[in-house]
C-alpha positions in Angstrom: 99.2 62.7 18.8 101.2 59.7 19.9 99.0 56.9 18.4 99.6 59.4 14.8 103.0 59.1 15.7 103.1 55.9 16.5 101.0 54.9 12.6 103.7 56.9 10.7 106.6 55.4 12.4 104.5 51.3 11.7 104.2 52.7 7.9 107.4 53.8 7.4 108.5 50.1 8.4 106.3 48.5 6.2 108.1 50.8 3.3 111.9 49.5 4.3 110.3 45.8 4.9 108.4 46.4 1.3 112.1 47.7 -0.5 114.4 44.6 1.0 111.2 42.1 0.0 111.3 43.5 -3.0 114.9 43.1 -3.7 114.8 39.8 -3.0 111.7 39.0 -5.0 113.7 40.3 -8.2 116.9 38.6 -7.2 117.5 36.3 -9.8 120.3 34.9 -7.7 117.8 33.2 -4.7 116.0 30.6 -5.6 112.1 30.7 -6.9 110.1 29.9 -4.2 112.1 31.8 -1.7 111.4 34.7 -4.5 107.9 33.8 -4.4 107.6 33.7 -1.1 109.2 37.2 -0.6 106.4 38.3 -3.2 103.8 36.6 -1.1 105.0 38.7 2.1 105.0 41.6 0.0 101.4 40.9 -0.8 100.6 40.5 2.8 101.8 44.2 3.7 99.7 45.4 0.9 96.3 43.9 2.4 94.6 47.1 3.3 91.6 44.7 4.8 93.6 44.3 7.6 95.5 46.5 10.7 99.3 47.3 10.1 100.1 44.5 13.0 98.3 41.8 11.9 99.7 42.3 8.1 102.8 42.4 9.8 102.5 39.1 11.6 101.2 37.6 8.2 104.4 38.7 6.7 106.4 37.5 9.4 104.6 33.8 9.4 105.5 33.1 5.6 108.9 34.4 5.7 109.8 32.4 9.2 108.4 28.9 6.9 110.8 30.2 4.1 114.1 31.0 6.8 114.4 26.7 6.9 114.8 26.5 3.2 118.5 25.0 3.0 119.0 26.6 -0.6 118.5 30.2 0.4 121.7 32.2 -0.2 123.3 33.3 3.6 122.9 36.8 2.3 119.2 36.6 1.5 118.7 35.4 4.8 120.2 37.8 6.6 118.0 40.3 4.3 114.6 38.3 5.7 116.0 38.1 9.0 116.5 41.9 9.0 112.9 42.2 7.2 111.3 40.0 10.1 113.0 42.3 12.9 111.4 45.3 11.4 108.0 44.0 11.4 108.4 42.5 14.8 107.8 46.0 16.3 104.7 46.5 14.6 101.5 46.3 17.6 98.4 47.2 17.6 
C-alpha cells in the first residue's frame, strides 16, 4: 500500500516537473537551447524504458548542464531550479 502510495505521489511530480518544462520549452522569451534543453528533459520523463528515478535523474543531469548558461533569464532559472527540486525526491 505504501510503495502504491509512494508511485502516485513520484507520478504526480513528474506531471508539475512536465507543466513548468513545458512552459519553458514554449517560452519564446529564453533562449533556444535552454528551450531545447527543457524539451530534452521533458523527453527524458517520458522514457517509459526506464524507472521513475532514474528518468528523474536523467532530467535532472541535462537541466543542471543548462543552469551555467549565462543567457538564461533569472526567472527561467528559478523555474528549473524549482523543476530540479521536485525530481530530487524521486527514489527508487
Amino acid at each position: 500500500m505504501v510503495r502504491k502510495k509512494k508511485l502516485e505521489e513520484y507520478k504526480q511530480r513528474i506531471e508539475q516537473a512536465m507543466t513548468v518544462l513545458g512552459e519553458v520549452s514554449e517560452d519564446t522569451t529564453t533562449p533556444r537551447n535552454i528551450r531545447r534543453a527543457a524539451k530534452e528533459s521533458m523527453d527524458a520523463l517520458q522514457n517509459a524504458e526506464l524507472t521513475l528515478a532514474v528518468r528523474a535523474s536523467n532530467a535532472i543531469s541535462i537541466l543542471d548542464e543548462i543552469l551555467q548558461d549565462p543567457n538564461m533569464p533569472s526567472y527561467t532559472r528559478v523555474k528549473l531550479l524549482n523543476v530540479i527540486a521536485t525530481l530530487e525526491a524521486i527514489r527508487d
